[in-house]
C-alpha positions in Angstrom: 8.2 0.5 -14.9 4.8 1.0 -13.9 3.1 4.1 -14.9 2.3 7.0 -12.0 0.4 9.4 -13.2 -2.9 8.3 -11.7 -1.7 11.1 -9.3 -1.9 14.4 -11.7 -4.6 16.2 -11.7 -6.3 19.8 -12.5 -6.1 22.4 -9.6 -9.5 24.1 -10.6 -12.7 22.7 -12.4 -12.4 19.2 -11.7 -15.5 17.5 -9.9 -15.8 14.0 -7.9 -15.2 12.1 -11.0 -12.0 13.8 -12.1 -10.4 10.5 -10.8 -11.5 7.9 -12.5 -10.1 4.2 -12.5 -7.0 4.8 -10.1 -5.3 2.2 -13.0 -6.3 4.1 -15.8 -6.4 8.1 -15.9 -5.7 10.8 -18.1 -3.1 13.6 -17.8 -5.6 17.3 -17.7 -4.8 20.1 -17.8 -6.8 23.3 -15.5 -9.3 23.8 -18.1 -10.2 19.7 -18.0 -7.7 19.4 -21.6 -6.5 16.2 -21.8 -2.9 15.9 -22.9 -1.3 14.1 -25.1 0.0 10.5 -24.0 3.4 10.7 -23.1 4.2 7.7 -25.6 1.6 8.6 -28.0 3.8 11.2 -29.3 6.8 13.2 -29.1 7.4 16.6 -27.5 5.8 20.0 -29.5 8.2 21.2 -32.1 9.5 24.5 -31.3 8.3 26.5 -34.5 9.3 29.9 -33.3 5.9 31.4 -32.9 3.7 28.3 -31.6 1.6 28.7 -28.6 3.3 25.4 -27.5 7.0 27.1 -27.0 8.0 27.6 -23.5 8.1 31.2 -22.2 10.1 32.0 -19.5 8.9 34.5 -17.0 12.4 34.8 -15.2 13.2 38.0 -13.7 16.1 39.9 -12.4 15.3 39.6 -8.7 17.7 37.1 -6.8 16.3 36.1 -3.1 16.3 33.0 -1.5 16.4 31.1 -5.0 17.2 32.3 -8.6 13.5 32.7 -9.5 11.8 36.1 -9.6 8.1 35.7 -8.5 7.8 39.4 -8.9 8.1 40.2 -12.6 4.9 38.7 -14.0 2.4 36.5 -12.4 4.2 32.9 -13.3 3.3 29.2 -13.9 3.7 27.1 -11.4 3.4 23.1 -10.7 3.2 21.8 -7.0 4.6 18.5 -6.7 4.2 16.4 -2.7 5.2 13.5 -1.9 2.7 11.0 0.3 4.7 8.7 2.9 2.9 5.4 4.4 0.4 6.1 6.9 0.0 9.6 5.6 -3.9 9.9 4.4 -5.2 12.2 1.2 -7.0 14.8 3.4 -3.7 15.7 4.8 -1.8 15.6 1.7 -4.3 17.7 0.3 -4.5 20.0 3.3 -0.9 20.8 2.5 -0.9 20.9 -1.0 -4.0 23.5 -0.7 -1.6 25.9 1.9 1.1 25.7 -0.5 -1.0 26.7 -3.4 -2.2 29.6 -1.4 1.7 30.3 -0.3 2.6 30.5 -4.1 -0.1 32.6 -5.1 0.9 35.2 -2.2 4.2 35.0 -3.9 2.8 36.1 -7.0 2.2 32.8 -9.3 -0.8 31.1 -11.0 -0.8 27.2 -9.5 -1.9 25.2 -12.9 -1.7 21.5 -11.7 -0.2 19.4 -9.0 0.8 16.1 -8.6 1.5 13.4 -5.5 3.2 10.8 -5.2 3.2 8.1 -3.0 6.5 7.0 -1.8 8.0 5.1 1.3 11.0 7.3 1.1 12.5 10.6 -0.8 14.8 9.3 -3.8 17.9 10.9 -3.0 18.9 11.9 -6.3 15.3 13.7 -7.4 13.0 13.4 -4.4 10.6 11.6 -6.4 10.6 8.4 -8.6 12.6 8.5 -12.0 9.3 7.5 -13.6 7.4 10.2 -12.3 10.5 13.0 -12.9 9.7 11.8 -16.2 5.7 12.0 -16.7 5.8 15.4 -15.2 8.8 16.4 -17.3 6.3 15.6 -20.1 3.2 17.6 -17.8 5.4 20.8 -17.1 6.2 21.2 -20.5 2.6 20.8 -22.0 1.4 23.1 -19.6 4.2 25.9 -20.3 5.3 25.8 -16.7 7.5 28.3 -15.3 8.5 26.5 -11.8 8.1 23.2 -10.0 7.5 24.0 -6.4 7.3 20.9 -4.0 5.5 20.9 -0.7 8.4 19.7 1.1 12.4 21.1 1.3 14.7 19.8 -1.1 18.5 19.2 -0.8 20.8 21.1 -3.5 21.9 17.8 -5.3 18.1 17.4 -5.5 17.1 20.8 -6.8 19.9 20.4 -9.9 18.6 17.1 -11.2 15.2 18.3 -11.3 16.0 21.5 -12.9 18.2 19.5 -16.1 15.1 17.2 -16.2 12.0 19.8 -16.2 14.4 22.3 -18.0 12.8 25.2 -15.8 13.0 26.1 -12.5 12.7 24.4 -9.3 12.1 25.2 -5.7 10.6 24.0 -2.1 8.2 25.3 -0.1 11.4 27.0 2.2 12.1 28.7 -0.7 8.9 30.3 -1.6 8.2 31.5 2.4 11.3 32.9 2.2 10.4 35.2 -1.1 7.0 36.2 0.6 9.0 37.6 3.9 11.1 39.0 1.3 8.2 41.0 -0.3 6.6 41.6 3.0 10.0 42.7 5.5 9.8 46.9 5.5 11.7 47.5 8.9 15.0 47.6 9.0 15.4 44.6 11.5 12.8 42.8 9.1 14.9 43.2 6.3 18.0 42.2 7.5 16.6 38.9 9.2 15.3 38.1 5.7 18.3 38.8 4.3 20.6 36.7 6.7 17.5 33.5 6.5 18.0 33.9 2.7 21.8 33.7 2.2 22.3 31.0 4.9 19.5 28.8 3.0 21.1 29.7 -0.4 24.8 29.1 0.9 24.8 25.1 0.7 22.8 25.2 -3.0 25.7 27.8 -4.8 27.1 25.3 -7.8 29.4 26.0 -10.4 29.5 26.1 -13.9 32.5 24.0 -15.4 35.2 25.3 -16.2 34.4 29.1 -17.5 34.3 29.6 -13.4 38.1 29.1 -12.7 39.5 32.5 -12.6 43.3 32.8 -12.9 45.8 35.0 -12.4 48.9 35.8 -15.0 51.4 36.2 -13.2 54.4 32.8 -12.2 53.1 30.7 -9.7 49.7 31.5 -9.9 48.7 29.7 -12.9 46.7 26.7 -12.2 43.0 26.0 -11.4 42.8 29.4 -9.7 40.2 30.5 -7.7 36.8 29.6 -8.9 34.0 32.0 -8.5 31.9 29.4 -6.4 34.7 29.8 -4.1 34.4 34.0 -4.5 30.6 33.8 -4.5 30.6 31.7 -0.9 33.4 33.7 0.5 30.9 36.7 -0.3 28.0 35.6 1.2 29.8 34.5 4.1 31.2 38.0 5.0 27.6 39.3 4.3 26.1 36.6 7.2 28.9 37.4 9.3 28.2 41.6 8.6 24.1 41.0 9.1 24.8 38.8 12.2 26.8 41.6 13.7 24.0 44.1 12.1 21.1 41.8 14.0 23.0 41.7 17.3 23.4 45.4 16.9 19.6 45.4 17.1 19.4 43.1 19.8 21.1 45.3 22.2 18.5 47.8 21.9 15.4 45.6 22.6 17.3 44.3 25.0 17.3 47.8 26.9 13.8 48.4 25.8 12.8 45.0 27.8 14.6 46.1 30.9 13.1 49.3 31.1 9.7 47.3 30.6 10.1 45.2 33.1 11.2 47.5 35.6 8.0 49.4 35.2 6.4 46.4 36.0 4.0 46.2 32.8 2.9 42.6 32.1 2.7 41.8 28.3 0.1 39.5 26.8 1.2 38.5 22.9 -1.0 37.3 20.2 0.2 34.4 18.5 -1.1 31.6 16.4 -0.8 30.7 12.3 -0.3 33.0 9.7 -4.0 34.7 8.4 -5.8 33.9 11.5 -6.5 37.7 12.2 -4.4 38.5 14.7 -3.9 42.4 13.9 -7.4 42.5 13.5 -8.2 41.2 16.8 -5.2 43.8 18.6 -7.1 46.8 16.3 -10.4 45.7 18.0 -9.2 45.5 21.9 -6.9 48.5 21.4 -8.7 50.8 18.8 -5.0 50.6 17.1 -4.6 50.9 13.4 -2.3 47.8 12.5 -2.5 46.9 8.8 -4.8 44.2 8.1 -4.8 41.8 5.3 -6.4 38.8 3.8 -3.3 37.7 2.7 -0.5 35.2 4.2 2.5 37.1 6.6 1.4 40.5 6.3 2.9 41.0 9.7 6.8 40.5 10.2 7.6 43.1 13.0 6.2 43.0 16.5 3.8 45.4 17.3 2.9 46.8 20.8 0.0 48.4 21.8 -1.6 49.4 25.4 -4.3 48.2 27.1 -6.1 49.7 29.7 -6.9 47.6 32.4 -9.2 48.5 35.1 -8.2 46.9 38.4 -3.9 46.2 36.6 -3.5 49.4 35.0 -1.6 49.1 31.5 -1.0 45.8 29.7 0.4 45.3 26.9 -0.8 43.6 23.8 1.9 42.7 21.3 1.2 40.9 17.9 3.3 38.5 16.4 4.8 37.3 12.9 2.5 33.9 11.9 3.7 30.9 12.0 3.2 28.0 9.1 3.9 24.4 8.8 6.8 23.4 7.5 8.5 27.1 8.5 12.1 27.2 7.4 14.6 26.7 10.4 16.7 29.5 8.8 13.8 32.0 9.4 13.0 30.5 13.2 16.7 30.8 14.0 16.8 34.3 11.8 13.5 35.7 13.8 14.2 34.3 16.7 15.3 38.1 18.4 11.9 39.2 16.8 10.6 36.5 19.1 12.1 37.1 22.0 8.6 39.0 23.0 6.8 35.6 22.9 9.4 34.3 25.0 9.0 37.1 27.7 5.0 37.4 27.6 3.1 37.2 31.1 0.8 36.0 28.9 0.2 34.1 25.7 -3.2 34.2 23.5 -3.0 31.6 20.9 -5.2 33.2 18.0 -6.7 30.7 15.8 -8.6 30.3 12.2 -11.8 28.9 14.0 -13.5 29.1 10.4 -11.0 27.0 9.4 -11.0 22.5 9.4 -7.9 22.3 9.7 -7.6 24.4 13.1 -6.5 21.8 15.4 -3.3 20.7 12.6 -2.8 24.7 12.6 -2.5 25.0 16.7 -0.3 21.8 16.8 2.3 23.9 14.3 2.4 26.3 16.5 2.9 24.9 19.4 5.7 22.9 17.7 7.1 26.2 16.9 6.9 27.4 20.6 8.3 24.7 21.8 11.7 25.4 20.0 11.6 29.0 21.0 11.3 27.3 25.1 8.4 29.5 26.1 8.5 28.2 28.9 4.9 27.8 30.9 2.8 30.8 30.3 -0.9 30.9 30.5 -2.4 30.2 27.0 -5.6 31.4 25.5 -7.4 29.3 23.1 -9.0 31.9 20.9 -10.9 31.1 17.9 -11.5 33.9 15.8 -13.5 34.7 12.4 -16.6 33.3 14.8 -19.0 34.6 12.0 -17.6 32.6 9.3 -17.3 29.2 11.7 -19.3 26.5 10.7 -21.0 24.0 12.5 -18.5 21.6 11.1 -15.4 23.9 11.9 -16.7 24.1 15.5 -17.4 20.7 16.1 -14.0 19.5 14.8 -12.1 22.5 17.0 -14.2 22.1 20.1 -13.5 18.2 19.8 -9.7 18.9 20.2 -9.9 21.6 23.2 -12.7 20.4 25.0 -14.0 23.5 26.5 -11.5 25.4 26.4 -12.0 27.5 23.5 -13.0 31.1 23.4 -14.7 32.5 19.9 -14.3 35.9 19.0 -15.2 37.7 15.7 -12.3 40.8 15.0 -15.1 41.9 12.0 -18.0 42.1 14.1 -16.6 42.8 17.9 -18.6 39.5 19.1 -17.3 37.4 22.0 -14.1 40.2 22.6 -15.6 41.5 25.8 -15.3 38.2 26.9 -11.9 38.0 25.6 -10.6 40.8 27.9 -11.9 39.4 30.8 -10.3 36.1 30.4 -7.1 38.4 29.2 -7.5 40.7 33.3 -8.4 37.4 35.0 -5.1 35.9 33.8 -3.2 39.3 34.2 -4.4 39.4 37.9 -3.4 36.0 38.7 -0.1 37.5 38.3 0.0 40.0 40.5 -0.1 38.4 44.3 -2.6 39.8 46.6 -1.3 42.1 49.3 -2.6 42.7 53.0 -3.3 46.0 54.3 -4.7 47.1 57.6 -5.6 51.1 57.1 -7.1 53.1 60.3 -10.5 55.0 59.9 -9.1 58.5 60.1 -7.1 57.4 56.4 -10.5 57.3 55.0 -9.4 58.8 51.9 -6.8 56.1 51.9 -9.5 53.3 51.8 -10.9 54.8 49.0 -8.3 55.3 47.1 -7.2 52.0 47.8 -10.8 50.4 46.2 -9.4 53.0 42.9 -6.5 52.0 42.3 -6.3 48.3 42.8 -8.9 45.4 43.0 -9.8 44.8 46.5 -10.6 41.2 47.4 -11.4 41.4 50.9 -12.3 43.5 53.1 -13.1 43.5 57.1 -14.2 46.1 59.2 -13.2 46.7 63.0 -13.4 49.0 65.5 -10.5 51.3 64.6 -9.8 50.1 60.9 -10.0 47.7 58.0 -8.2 44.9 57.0 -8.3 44.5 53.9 -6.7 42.3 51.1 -5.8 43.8 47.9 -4.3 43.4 44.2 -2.2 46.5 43.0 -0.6 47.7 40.0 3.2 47.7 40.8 3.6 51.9 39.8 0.9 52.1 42.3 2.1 49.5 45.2 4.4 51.9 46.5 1.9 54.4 47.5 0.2 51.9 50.5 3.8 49.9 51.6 3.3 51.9 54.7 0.1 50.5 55.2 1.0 46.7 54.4 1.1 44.1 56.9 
């Protein structure tokens, strides 16, 4: 069996050379330690007190796996798996996101491994030899979880777990615990709630034996009831209770929408990847004070603010929950009342991380993610934001996918959003048809208040009146139909 562990490697402190011969490379740890070889010796002895005995940092909080990130900042190990064709910036692109999504968890990222593969074993995802070098990796560096980049079946999850001996989870898995942390609204919560139980439903697994529960009495003795049985039967009448809770929820938007759209307000949302700045950027247009934070899905809950715009009247800007690669399907289908607001925009501005390399892999997840939601064929806006951090690299590499089509902003600094708001009115007016009007010179006041009210595009004078060709606000249409031709 030919050894893989050319592919482990230090998270932090290693430099170009950290390498080496592909055939020949050392085990580090984050400080640059070398380890032990796995056949030079056997595992530590547990001697009760040694700095080599595993601590476990488990907690009591169960979400959408059986590992508390919350109790005290824990170990963890990313494992990804390479597939032909796939090349080590993007691997490494993905393994970099996930380190960040496990640190907004709450856990310290001490090593990482890859390994190249044509397919997933189906039994432990990776290769038996490399469940067992990092086996032997985990355990030298004390880790408290395995997290790979990339969502693993429930057969999967409990062979990995006997072999590490600690705990295991996917990248679904640790998403799901930072909406968890991060849901404060009631709708929030309970769309977390119903995304966790329907991804922990199909990985409940029983215990032998000591889970039969029996009853004393003739003719029930047997196998009984086991509490996997009680424990799904449970969770099932809490999806079906939080589906009826959700729908509950939906009814009320619902009549919030309608009473929207019969007023005739057009809606413009901000969406885009998660940390791009998109509260930041609907705090700078609208003077709003939505909480901003350097930190992954710190928005959850859509928020709606108004827009004053001269020539439309009221628009409305509503930001968005983020969207990630990889994003579980139980939050999308979970959220997907939440997103309902994308769905019904006049107008869409896609925010993105323009300080970011990886911008045009971020704006193809999204748009993967919009597709599934059947947005249908709104206007988009390309808008790059954190302009004052950008690069020349960052820009190149963004303006390369787009063309031209890419408007740069800076939320921090106010640059470029003026702009921003009159791409936002021009694509707001294109909206609104253009209406006719022929208004005689004794309605002078008329004329005028037709030029304060709406956007006049033309305008023709004749002997006894104007014709004149006009966009209006629809609370303000009304006001002329008398005058329309």
């Amino acid at each position: 069996m030919t050894d893989q562990r050319d592919h482990v490697r230090p998270v932090a402190g290693d430099d170009d050379d950290a390498w080496g011969d592909e055939e020949n490379v050392r085990l580090v740890n984050t400080a640059g330690e070398a380890l032990p070889d796995r056949g030079a010796s056997d595992a530590p002895e547990d001697d009760g007190g040694s700095s080599g005995a595993h601590v476990h940092r488990t907690g009591k909080r169960l979400t959408a796996s059986e590992t508390d990130f919350d109790v005290v900042r824990q170990k963890a190990f990313l494992v990804a798996l390479a597939a032909p064709g796939t090349t080590d910036a993007d691997v490494e692109e993905s393994l970099d996101e996930l380190a960040l999504l496990v640190d907004t968890a709450g856990a310290d990222v001490v090593g990482r491994s890859v390994q190249r593969r044509a397919h997933p074993d189906p039994a432990t995802f990776i290769g038996p030899g490399k469940v067992e070098e990092l086996a032997f990796a985990t355990q030298e560096l004390d880790v408290d979880l395995v997290v790979f980049d990339d969502e693993l079946s429930p057969a999967q999850t409990r062979n990995l777990e006997q072999s590490f001996k600690t705990d295991v989870v996917d990248r679904s898995a640790v998403i799901l615990d930072i909406f968890a942390q991060h849901a404060t609204s009631r709708a929030g919560m309970l769309q977390v709630e119903l995304a966790q139980l329907r991804y922990l439903l199909p990985r409940l697994r029983g215990k032998g034996a000591q889970m039969s529960r029996l009853e004393g009495r003739i003719g029930t003795r047997g196998p009984g009831e086991s509490k996997l049985e009680v424990d799904r039967r449970r969770i099932l009448r809490r999806i079906t209770r939080l589906e009826g809770d959700i729908r509950s929820l939906e009814r009320v938007r619902a009549t919030q929408r309608k009473a929207r759209e019969r007023s005739g307000v057009p809606t413009v949302a901000l969406v885009g990847y998660t940390n791009a700045g998109k509260s930041s950027l609907l705090n700078r247009m609208t003077g709003a004070d939505v909480l901003t934070e350097n930190r992954l899905f710190s928005t959850l809950d859509p928020t709606v603010r108004r827009l004053e715009v001269p020539g439309v009247g009221v628009v409305l800007l509503a930001d968005t929950v983020g969207f990630v690669r990889k994003l579980p399907h139980q939050l999308v289908a979970a959220f997907r009342s939440t997103l309902e607001v994308v769905k019904e925009a006049d107008v869409l501005v896609h925010v993105v991380d323009g300080s970011s390399l990886h911008a045009a892999h971020h704006i193809a997840a999204v748009e993967s993610v919009l597709s599934d939601l059947d947005t249908g064929d709104q206007p988009h806006l390309i808008v790059a934001n954190k302009a004052d951090r950008a690069t020349a690299l960052s820009r190149s590499a963004l303006e390369s996918e787009m063309a031209d089509d890419v408007i740069w902003v800076s939320a921090l600094s106010g640059d470029g959003v003026d702009g921003l708001r009159g791409q936002i009115i021009e694509q707001v007016r294109r909206l609104r048809p253009a209406e006719s009007f022929w208004i005689p010179w004794s309605r002078g006041d008329v004329l005028a208040s037709l030029h304060r009210d709406g956007e006049v595009l033309v305008a023709v004078h004749e002997e006894e009146g104007a014709r004149v060709q006009a966009r209006l606000p629809d609370d303000a249409a009304p006001r002329y139909r008398e005058f329309m031709v």
